[in-house]
Structure formats: C-alpha cells, structure tokens
NULUMRO-593817 format. One line per 10 residues: number of its first residue (from 1); their letters; for each residue x, y, z of N, C-alpha, C. Coordinates in pm, whole numbers, plus 50000, padded with zeros to 5 digits. Atoms other than C-alpha are relative to their C-alpha. Example, Ala and Ser with C-alpha at 12.3 -4.5 7.8 and 13.67 -1.06 7.14 Angstrom:
# residues 2
1	as	50089,49881,50000,51230,49550,50780,50090,50120,50000 | 49918,49881,49994,51367,49894,50714,49923,50109,50073
//
This chain:
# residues 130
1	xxxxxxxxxx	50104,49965,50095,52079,51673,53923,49865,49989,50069 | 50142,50025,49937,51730,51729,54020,49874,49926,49938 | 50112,50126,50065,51436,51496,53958,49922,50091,49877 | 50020,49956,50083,51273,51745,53699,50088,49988,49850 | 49934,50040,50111,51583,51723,53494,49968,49875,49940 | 49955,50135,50010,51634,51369,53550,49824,49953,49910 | 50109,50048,50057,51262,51303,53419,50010,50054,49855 | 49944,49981,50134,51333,51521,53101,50038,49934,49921 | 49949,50086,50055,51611,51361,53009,49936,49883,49956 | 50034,50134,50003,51505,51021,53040,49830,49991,49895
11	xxxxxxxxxx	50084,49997,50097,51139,51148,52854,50053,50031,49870 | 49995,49936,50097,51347,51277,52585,50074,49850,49931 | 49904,50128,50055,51600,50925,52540,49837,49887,49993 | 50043,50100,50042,51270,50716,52554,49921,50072,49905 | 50043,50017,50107,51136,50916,52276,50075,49985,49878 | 49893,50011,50078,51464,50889,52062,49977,49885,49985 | 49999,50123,49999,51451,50524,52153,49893,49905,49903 | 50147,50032,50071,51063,50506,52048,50023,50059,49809 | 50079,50032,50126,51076,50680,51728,50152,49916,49917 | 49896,50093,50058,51432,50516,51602,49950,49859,49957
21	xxxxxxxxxx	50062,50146,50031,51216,50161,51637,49920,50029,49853 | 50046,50020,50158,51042,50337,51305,50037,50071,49965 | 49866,49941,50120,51325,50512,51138,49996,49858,49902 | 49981,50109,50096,51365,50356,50810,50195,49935,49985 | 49837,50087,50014,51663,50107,50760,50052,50007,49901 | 49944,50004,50152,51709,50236,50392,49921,49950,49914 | 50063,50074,50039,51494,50005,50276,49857,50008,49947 | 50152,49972,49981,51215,50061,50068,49951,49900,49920 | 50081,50094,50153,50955,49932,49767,49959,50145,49937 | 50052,49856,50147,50828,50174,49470,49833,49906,49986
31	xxxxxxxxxx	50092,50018,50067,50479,50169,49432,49949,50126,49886 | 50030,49925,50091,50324,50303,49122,49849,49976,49952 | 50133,49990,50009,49968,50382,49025,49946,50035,49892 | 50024,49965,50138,49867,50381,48669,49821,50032,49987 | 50131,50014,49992,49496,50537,48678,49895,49954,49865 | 50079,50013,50160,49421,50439,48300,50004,50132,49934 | 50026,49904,50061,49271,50686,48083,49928,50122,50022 | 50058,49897,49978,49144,50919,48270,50086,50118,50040 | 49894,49875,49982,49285,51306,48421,50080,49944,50080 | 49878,50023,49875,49506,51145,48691,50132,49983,49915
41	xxxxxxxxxx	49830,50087,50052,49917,51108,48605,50010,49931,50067 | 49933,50161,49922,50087,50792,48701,50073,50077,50093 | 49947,50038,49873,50194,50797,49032,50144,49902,49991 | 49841,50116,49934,50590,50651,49159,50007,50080,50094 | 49972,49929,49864,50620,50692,49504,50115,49877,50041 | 49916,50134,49927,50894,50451,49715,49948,50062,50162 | 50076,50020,49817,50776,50414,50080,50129,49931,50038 | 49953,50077,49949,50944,50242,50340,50011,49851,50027 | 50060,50115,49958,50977,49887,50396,50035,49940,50105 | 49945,50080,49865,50991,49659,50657,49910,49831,49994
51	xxxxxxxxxx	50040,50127,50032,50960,49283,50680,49840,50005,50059 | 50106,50059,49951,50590,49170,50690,49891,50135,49928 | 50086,49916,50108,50452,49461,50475,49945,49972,49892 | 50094,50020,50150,50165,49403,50213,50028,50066,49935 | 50092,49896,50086,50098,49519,49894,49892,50104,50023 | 50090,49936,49982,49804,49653,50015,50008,50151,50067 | 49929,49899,49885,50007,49856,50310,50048,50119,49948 | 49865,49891,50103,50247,50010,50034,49911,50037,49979 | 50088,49943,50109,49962,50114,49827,49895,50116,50143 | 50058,49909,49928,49809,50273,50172,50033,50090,50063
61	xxxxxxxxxx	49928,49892,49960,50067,50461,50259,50043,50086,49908 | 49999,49936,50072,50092,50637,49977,49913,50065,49900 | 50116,49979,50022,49731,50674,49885,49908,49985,50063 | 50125,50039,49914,49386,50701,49978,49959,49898,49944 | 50030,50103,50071,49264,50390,49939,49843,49923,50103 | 50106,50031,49961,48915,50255,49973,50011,49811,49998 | 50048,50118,50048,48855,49859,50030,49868,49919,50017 | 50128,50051,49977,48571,49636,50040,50033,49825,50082 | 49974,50174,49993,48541,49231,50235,49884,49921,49936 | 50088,50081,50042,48406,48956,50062,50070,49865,50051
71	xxxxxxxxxx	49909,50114,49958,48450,48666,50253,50115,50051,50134 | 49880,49980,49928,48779,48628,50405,50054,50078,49857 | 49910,49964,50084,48926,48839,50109,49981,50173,49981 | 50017,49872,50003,48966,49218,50084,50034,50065,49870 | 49935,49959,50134,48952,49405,49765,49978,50157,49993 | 49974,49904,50013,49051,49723,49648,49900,50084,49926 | 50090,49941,50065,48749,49955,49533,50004,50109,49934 | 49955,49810,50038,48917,50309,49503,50147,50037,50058 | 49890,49969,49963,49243,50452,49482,49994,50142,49947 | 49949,49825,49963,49288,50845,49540,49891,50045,49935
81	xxxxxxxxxx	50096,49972,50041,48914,50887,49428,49977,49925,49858 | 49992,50091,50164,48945,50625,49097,49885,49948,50057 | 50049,50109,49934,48684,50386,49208,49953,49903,49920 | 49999,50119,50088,48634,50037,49029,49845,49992,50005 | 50096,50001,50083,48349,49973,48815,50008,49823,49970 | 50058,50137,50055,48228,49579,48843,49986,49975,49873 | 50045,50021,50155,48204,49438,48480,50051,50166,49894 | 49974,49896,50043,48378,49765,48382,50170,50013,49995 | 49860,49965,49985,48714,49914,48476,50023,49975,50211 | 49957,50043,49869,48850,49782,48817,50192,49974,50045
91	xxxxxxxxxx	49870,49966,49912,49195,49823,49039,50072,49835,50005 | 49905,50166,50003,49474,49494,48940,50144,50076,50026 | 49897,49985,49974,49837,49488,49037,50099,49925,49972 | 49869,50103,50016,50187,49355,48994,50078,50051,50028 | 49838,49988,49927,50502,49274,49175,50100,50006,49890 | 49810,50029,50021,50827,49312,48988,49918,49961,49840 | 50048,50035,50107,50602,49314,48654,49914,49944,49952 | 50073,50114,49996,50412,49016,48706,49859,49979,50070 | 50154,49965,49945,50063,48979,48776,49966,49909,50155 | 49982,50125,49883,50028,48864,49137,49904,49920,50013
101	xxxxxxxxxx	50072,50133,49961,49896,48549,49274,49925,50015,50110 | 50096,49993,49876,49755,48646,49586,49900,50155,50035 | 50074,49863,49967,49503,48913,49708,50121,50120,50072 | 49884,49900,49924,49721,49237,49826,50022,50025,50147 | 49968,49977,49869,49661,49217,50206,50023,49881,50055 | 49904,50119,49921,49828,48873,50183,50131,49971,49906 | 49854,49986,50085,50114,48956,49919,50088,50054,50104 | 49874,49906,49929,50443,49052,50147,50077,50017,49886 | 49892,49927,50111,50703,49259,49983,50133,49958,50048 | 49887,50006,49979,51031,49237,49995,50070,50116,49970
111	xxxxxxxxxx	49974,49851,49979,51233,49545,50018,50089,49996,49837 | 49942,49984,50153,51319,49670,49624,49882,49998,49921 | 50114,50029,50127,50979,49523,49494,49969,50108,49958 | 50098,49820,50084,50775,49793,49217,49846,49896,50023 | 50138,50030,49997,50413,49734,49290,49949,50092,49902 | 50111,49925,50060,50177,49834,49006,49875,49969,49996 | 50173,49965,49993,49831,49949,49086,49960,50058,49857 | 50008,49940,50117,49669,49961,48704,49841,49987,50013 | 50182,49988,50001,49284,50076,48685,49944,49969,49854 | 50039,50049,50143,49183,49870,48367,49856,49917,49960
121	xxxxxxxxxx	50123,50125,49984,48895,49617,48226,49993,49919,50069 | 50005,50102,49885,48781,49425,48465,49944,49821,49903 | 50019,50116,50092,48809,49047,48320,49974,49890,50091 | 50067,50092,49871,48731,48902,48677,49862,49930,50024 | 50111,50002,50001,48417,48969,48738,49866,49930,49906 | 50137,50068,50100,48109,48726,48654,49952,50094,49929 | 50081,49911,50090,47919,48875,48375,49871,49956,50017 | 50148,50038,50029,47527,48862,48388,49974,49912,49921 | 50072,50134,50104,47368,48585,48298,50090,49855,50013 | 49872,50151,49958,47666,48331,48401,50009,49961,50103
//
C-alpha cells in the first residue's frame, strides 16, 4: 500500500474514532420551555445526555439562550428571544417537577430528567423600597 493510502485510511479511522467519543449512548433528558402567555408554543425537545451536564447546558442546546453573572452565579435573562423582566415576568425551572435548589449551571442531570424552563412572575426579585 502506498503512504497516500495509508494516511487516508488512518485520517478516516481517527475521525470515526473522534466523532464516536460524541455519539450519543441513548441517553438523553427532555427539556421543555413553557414561554407563559405570550405567541410562543411550549417547547419539548430531548437532547443528549452525558454525565456532568447542567440544566443550563440542556436548555442551551436546544435554545438560544441569553445569561447574565452576578457574583459567582449565572442567571438566565432570555430564552429564544423571551427575555426576563426584573420585578415582572422572569425565566424559573424544574427537574422532574420540582422546583430546583440550585442555580442551572450547577444543577447536573441525570439521564431521563424533564427540565422545565417556565417564563412567569418573578417572586425573587427585591422590590423597591426593601
């Protein structure tokens, strides 16, 4: 065989090799995106998962998603042109139903979770004057 082949080949098995490392293993999560009351429909997408994947990740691979830092903490400002309204309507979520406990780019998933992104009253946020 001549070295032209032989380089072929061998470029073609280390890109088989390369993208197989992110072939999915079956394994995904369902995120879903409830924009409230405005023109958008709810969103269900399932993505891929893989150990060590955020909330935040899921929700960026399947949307555009704007965030903001405060601190050490990153929050979600806009999803697929929605964008949260301080003291208004702002971007909350939940795993498996439940309203999570941690910010989304330190929630990991586990492969099955439903993440819901719901754009509602914001009941966080200081209010003026407090």
């Amino acid at each position: 065989m001549n070295k032209p082949k032989i380089f072929c080949l061998n470029l073609l098995l280390a890109c088989f090799i390369g993208l197989s490392a992110f072939a999915s293993n079956g394994e995904k999560v369902t995120v879903e995106i409830d924009f409230g009351s405005g023109n958008h429909p709810k969103l269900k997408i399932e993505t891929n998962w893989k150990e060590g994947l955020s909330a935040l990740e899921a929700l960026q691979f399947v949307a555009e998603v704007k965030t903001h830092p405060v601190g050490q903490y990153v929050f979600v400002d806009e999803i697929d042109g929605v964008k949260g309204e301080p003291n208004q309507s702002v971007w909350y979520y939940k795993i498996n139903g439940e309203p999570a406990k941690k910010i989304a780019i330190d929630q990991p998933l586990e492969s099955g979770d439903k993440i819901t992104w719901i754009y509602k009253q914001d009941v966080c946020s200081p209010k003026e004057g407090e």
